[in-house]
Structure formats: structure tokens, C-alpha cells
C-alpha positions as CSV (number, residue, x, y, z in Angstrom):
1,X,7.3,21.1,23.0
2,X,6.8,17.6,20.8
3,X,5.5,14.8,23.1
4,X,8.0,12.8,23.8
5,X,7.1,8.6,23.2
6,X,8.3,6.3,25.6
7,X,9.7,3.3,22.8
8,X,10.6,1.0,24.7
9,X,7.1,0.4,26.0
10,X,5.0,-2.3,25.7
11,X,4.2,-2.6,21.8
12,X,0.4,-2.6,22.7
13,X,0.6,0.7,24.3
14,X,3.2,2.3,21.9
15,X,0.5,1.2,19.4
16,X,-2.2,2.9,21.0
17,X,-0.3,6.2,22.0
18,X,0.3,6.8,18.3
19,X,-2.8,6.0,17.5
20,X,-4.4,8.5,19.7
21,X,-2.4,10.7,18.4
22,X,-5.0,11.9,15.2
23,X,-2.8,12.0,11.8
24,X,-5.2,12.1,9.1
25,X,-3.6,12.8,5.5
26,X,-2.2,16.4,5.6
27,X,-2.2,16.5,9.7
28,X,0.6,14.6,10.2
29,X,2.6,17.0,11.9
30,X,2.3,16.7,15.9
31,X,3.1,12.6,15.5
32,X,5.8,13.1,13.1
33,X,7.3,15.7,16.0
34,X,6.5,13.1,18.5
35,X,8.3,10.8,16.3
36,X,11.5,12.9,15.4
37,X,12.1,13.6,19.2
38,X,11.7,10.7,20.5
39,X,14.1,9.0,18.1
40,X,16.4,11.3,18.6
41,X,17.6,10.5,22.2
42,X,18.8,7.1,21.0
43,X,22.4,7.6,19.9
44,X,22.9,4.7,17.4
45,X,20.0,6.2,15.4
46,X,20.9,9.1,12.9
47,X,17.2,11.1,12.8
48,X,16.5,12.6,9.2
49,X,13.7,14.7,8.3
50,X,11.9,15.4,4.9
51,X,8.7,17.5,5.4
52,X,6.4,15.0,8.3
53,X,8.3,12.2,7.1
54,X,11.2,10.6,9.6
55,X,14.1,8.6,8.6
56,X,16.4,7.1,11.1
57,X,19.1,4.8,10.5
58,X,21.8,2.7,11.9
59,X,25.6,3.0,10.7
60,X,27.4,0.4,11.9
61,X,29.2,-0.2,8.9
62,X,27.8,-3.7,7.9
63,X,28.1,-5.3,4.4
64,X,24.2,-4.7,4.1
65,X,21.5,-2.5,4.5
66,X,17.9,-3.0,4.7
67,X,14.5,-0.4,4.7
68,X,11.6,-1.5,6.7
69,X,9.0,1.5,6.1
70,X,5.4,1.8,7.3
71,X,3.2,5.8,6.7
72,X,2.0,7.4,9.9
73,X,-1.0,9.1,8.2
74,X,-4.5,7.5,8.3
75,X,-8.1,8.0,6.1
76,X,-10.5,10.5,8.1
77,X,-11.8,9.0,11.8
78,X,-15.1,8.1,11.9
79,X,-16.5,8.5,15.3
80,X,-13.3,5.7,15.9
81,X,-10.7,7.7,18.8
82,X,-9.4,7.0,21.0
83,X,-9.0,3.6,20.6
84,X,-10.0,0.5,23.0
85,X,-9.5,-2.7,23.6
86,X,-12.2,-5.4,23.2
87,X,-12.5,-8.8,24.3
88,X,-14.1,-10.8,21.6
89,X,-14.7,-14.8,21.6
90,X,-11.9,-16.3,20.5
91,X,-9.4,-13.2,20.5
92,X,-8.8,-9.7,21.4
93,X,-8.4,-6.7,19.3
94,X,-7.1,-3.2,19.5
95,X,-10.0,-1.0,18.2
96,X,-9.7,2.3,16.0
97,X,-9.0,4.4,13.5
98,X,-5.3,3.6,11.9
99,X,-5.1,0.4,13.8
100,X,-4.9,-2.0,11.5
101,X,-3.8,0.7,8.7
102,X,-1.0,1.1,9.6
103,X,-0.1,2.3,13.2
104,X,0.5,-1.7,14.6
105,X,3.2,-1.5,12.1
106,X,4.5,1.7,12.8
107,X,4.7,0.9,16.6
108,X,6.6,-2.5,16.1
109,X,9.2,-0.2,13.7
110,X,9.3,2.1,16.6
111,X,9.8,0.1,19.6
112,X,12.4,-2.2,17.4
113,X,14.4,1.2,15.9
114,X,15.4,2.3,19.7
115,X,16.2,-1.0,21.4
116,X,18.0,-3.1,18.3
117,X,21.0,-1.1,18.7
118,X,23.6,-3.8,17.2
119,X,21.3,-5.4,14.7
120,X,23.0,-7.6,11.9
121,X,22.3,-5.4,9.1
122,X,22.7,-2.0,8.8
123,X,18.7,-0.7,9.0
124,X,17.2,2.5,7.4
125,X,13.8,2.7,9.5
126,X,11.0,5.0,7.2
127,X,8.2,6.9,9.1
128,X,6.6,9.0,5.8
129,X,3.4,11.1,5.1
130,X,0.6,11.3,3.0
131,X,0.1,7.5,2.0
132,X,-3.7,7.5,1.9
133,X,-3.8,10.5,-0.4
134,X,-3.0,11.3,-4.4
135,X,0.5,9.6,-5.2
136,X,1.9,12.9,-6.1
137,X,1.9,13.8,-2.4
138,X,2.9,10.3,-1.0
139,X,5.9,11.0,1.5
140,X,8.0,7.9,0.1
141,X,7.3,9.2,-3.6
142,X,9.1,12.4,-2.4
143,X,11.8,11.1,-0.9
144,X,12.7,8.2,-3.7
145,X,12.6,11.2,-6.2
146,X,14.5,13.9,-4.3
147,X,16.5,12.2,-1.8
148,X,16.7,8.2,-3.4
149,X,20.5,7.8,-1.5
150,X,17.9,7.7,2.1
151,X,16.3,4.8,0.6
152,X,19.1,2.6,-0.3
153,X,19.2,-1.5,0.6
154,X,19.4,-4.9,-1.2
155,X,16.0,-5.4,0.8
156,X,12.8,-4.2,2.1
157,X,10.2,-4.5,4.1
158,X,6.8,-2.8,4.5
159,X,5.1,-2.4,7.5
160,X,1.8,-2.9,5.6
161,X,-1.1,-4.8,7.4
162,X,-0.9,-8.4,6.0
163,X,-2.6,-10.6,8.9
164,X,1.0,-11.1,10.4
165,X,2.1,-13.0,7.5
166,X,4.7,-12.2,4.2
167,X,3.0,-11.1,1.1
168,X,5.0,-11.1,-1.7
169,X,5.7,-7.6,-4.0
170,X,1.8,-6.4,-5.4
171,X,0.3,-6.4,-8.8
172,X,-0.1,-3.8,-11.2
173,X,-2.9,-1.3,-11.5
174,X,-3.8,0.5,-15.0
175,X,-6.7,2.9,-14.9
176,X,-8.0,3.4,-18.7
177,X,-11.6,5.1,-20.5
178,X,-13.0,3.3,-23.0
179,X,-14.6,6.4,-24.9
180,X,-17.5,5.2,-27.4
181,X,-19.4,8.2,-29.7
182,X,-22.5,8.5,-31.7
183,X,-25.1,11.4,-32.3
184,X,-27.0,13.4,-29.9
185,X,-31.0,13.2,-30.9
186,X,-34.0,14.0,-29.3
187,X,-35.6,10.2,-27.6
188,X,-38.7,10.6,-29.5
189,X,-37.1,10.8,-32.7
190,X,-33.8,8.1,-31.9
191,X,-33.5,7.3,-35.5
192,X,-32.0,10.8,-36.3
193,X,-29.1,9.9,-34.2
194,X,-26.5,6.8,-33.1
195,X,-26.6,5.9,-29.5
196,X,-23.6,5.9,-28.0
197,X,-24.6,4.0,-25.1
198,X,-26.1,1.2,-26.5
199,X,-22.1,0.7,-28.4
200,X,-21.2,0.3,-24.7
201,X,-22.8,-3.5,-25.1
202,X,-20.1,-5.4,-27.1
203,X,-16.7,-3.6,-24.6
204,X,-19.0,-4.4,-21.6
205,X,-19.4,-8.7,-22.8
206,X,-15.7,-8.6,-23.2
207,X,-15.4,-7.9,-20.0
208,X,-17.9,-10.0,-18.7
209,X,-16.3,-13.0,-20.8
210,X,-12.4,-12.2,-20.0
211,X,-11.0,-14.7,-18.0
212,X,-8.1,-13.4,-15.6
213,X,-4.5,-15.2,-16.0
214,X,-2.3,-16.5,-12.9
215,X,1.1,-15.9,-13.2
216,X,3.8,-17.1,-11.5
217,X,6.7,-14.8,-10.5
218,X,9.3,-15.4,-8.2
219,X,7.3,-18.7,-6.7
220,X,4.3,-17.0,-5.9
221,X,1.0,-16.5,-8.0
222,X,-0.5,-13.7,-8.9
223,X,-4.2,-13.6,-10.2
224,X,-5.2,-10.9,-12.4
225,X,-8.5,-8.7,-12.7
226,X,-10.1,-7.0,-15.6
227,X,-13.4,-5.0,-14.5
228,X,-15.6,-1.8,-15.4
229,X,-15.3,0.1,-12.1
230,X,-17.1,3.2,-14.0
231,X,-20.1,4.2,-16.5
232,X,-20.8,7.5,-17.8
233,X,-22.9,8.9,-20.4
234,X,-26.1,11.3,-21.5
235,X,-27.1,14.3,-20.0
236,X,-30.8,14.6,-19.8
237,X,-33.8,11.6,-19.7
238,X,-35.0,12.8,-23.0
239,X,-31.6,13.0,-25.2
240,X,-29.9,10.1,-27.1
241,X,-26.7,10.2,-25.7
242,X,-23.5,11.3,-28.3
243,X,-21.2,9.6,-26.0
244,X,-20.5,7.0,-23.3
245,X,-17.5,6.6,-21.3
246,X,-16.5,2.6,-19.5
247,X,-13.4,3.3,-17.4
248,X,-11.8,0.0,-16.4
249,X,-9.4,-1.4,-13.8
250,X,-6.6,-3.7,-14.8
251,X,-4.7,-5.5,-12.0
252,X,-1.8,-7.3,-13.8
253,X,1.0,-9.4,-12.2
254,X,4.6,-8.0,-11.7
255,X,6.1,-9.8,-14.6
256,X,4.5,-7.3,-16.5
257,X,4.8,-3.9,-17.1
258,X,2.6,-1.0,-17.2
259,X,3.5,-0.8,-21.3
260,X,2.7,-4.4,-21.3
261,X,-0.4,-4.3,-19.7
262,X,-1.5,-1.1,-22.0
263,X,-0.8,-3.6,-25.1
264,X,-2.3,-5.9,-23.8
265,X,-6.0,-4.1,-23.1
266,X,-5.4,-2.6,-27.0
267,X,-5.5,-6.0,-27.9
268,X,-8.5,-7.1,-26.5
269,X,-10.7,-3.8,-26.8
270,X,-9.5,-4.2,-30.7
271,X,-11.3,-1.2,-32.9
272,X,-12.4,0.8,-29.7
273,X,-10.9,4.0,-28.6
274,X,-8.9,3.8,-25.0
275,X,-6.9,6.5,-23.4
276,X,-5.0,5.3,-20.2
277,X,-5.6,7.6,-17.5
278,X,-3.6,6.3,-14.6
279,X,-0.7,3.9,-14.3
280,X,1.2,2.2,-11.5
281,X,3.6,-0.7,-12.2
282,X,3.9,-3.8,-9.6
283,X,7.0,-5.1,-7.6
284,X,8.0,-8.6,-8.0
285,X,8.9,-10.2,-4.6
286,X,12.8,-11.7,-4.8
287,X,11.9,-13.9,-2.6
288,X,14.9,-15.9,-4.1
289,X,17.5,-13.3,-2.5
290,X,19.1,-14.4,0.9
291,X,17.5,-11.7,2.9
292,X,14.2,-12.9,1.4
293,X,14.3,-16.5,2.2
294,X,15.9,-15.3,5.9
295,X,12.7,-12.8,6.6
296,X,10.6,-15.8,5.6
297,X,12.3,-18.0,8.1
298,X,12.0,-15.7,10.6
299,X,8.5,-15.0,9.9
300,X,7.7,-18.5,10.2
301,X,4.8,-18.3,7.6
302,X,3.8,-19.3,3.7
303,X,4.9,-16.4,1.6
304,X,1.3,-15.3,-0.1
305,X,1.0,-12.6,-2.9
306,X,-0.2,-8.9,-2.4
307,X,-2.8,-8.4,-5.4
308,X,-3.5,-5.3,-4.3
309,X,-0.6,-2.2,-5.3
310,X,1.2,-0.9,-2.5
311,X,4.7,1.3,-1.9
312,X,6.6,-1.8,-2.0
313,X,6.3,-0.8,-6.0
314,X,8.1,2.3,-5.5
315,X,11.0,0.1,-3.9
316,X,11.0,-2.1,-6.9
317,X,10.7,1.0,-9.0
318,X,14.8,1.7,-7.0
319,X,15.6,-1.7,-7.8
320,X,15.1,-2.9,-4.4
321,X,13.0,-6.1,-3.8
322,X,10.2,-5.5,-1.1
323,X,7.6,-7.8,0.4
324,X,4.3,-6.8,2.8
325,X,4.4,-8.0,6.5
326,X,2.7,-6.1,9.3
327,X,-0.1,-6.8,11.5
328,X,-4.2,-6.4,10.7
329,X,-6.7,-7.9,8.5
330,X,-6.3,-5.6,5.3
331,X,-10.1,-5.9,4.9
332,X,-10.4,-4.2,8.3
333,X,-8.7,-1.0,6.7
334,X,-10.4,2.5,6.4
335,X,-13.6,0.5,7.9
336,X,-15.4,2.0,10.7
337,X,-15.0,-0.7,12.8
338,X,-11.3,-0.9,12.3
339,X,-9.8,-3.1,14.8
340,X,-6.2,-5.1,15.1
341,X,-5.8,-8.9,16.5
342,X,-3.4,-7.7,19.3
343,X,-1.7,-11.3,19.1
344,X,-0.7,-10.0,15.7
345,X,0.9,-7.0,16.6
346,X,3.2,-8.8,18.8
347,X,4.1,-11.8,16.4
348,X,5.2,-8.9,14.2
349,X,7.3,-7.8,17.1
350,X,9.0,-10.7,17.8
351,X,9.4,-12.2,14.1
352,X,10.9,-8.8,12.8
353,X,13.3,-8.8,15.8
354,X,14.3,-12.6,15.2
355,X,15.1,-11.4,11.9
356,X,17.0,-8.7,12.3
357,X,18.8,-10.4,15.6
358,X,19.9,-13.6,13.5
């Protein structure tokens, strides 16, 4: 039998419970029963399932619908279960593995699915799998491309941990291997041969001179990044290398596209050859749309922007704006020592409900 989770506990506990509950990438099974159950026994809620992911919704019939989403998996513990709570100076935290990334979240979604029975939108609550894995596998992927009528809204919001406050949509990310060739010789004897390392020096000053944009979309700004994350090249200590590989890591704002930002790094590395190997196009923030400016209000904080990419693109990719708001310090994520401000989890609580209670 599933464990059954009480959801109308205290947010703190809920939050803990799940977390206990171990759901690394690929073991999310026994929470996503925990989950499916437990929603179940609340009648406003219709309960869908896709593989470990959960969707369950309100249909009440209102003029508008709106997703608020947040994965139950996490990256591998690390000596970090079951979690406890630590006083520190000036605050006290909730420590753990999936904490801060993104069980807080998933907890406040919880506790606010069962008892907001008569909220004033129609709400599509999202529990999905395999976030912290390859995007092929990612639960919300799946369900956007097979089943993209579960997903539908003219808002959303995800559960992501944002220190409590709105982060606007997320940049870009482009992936792409600047490939540079000479001729393989023997080091004593480099002049019967062209290194292809030493080429590596004039795509590696670009970088070092490029200087990122800002951009402004949708009120917010968004600050770019151009860097060589990787280096490869030769294969022994004695051979002049034939070719060297410099894979680099664009972060472009949302008023770009992933074609856009591919012209763009064609321009700059002029001459050179590049091959994109990986691709994943922002979300601008419509922070401009009623529901926007109302989740702000409610939220009580300065919208900021996400420059990292998360599933909020995959909302923009349905043509559905999305912003970031959940509790946790996003540098606390994955780390060992991954710990949640419990004031934050319970600001989440009470904004997202003010929201949604309007």
C-alpha cells in the first residue's frame, strides 16, 4: 500500500515527510504513489497520472486556468537523509538532500492543492519526474509532447527555489565545439607538422575579450555569458596534436532565439569551424499580463531575472508565460550541505495562497 501523506499538515513537516521520502532521478516511484493517493481523497482534485509524474486539477469552470509545477526527483544523497532542523544565528533551516531543490516547493503545492478547494482560477497543480537528469527523460518534456492539453493556462508558475522571491522567465543556453585541425608530428621534430593546439589561442582571446550584453525583456534584465567550459586535445606527451576541441557555453537573454544566438557565435568565431551540440531556448517573463502583475502583488517582492535555464522554458515553448518562485537559496542546490531558510518555505505558503485566494 502507497503511504498515505497527511496535506493538510504543517508545511514544515509535509516538507520533511517528502523529503525523507528518497526520490533520486529514476527512483521516483514510492513518492509519486505517496503522492497520487494522497491527492486522491480530496474530491475537487481530478488525479492524473503519466509514468511518476502527477497531475491534479481543479474544474470549477472559471474563465482561467493557471499551472504551478515543481519535480519530485532530486540529484544523488550524499550522506544528507533524513533531514533536520538546525538552529543557526540569525535563522533556522531545514537540512537535506532535496530541500532547497525542490521538495519546499513541492510541499507548499501539496498542502495548497488539498485545502484551496474554491480558488479563483481554475489550477492545474504538476508533480513530474526526472528533472535532474538528460532532457529527453524530463517528466514535463513528456507530458508537453504527448499529452500538451494537461498543461494548458494563460499562466504559470514554477515551484523552483528562488530565495522566496519572483524570478522572471530564464535565459538561453547554447552548447557548441569550436573544432581547430593541424598535423600530427612527432614533438621532437614539430616543424613536420601544424599544431592544432596552439590555433586554440586567437578563439580563446575572443572569449577572454567578449563583453556580455544586458537586455531588457519584459522589464527585467537579463545579463549574458560567453565562456569555454571545455578543452580537449592530443593524445600522448610526445605528439603534436592534429586537433583541439573548445566547447563553449552561451547564455543568451529570452529575446533571442536559439537560431539567433547560433548567428550570433558564427559571427564572432568568423573563419573557425563550430558545430552546435546542444540547444535550449529561454522563456520571456510576461510579467505585463494580469496574472503576472497579480502574482507579483501577492508575492510582495521585486521581480528579478532567472539567468540560469529552467522548465519554465518548456512553458514558454506552449506559449504560456512562466516565472520562478519557490523557497531556497539556488546556490544551496545539489550541495552537500543543502539546507532551506524555513521562514522561506512558509512565505511561499502564504504568498501563493494570497494569490490564488484574491
Amino acid at each position: 500500500m502507497p503511504m498515505i501523506l497527511d496535506l493538510k499538515s504543517d508545511v514544515l513537516e509535509l516538507t520533511r515527510t517528502i523529503c525523507d521520502i528518497e526520490s533520486v532521478s529514476g527512483n521516483e516511484k514510492e513518492l509519486a504513489d505517496a503522492i497520487e493517493s494522497s491527492l486522491q481523497a480530496y474530491p475537487h482534485l481530478e488525479v492524473i497520472r503519466d509514468g511518476d509524474a502527477i497531475i491534479a486539477r481543479t474544474n470549477l469552470g472559471k474563465s482561467k486556468r493557471v499551472v504551478i509545477a515543481g519535480h519530485i526527483d532530486t540529484v544523488p544523497i550524499a550522506d544528507n537523509l533524513p533531514t533536520k532542523i538546525i538552529s543557526l544565528e540569525r535563522s533556522h533551516v531545514l537540512w537535506g538532500r532535496g530541500t532547497v531543490d525542490m521538495k519546499a516547493g513541492v510541499a507548499v503545492q501539496l498542502k495548497l492543492a488539498a485545502e484551496l478547494t474554491a480558488p479563483n482560477v481554475d489550477v492545474t497543480w504538476v508533480f513530474y519526474d526526472h528533472e535532474e537528469v538528460d532532457s529527453a527523460l524530463n517528466g514535463l518534456g513528456r507530458i508537453s509532447r504527448n499529452r500538451p492539453e494537461l498543461l494548458d493556462g494563460s499562466f504559470a508558475v514554477l515551484c523552483e527555489p528562488s530565495n522566496a522571491r519572483v524570478e522572471g522567465g530564464c535565459n538561453g543556453t547554447l552548447r557548441a565545439e569550436i573544432k581547430l585541425s593541424g598535423t600530427k608530428a612527432h614533438s621532437a621534430r614539430p616543424w613536420m607538422g601544424e599544431n592544432a593546439l596552439h590555433k586554440a589561442a586567437t578563439p580563446l582571446a575572443i572569449l577572454a575579450g567578449y563583453v556580455p550584453q544586458e537586455i531588457e525583456v519584459d522589464g527585467l534584465v537579463y545579463r549574458e555569458s560567453l565562456n569555454a567550459v571545455l578543452m580537449s586535445s592530443g593524445i600522448a606527451a610526445n605528439v603534436i596534436p592534429d586537433e583541439a576541441v573548445i566547447t563553449v557555453n552561451y547564455r543568451f537573454a529570452p529575446a533571442k532565439n536559439s537560431k539567433e544566438a547560433e548567428a550570433h557565435l558564427r559571427e564572432l568565431f568568423a573563419g573557425h569551424d563550430l558545430l552546435v551540440t546542444d540547444f535550449a531556448d529561454g522563456a520571456r517573463p510576461g510579467l505585463d499580463l494580469p496574472e503576472a502583475a497579480a502574482f507579483v502583488a501577492a508575492t510582495g517582492t521585486t521581480p528579478f531575472p532567472k539567468y540560469g535555464w529552467t522548465d519554465v522554458a518548456r512553458f514558454s515553448a506552449l506559449g504560456i508565460p512562466a516565472v520562478n518562485f519557490g523557497p531556497g537559496d539556488p546556490n544551496k542546490a545539489h550541495a552537500d550541505d543543502e539546507a532551506v531558510e524555513i521562514d522561506q518555505i512558509y512565505s511561499c505558503e502564504k504568498a501563493l495562497r494570497a494569490w490564488l485566494l484574491a
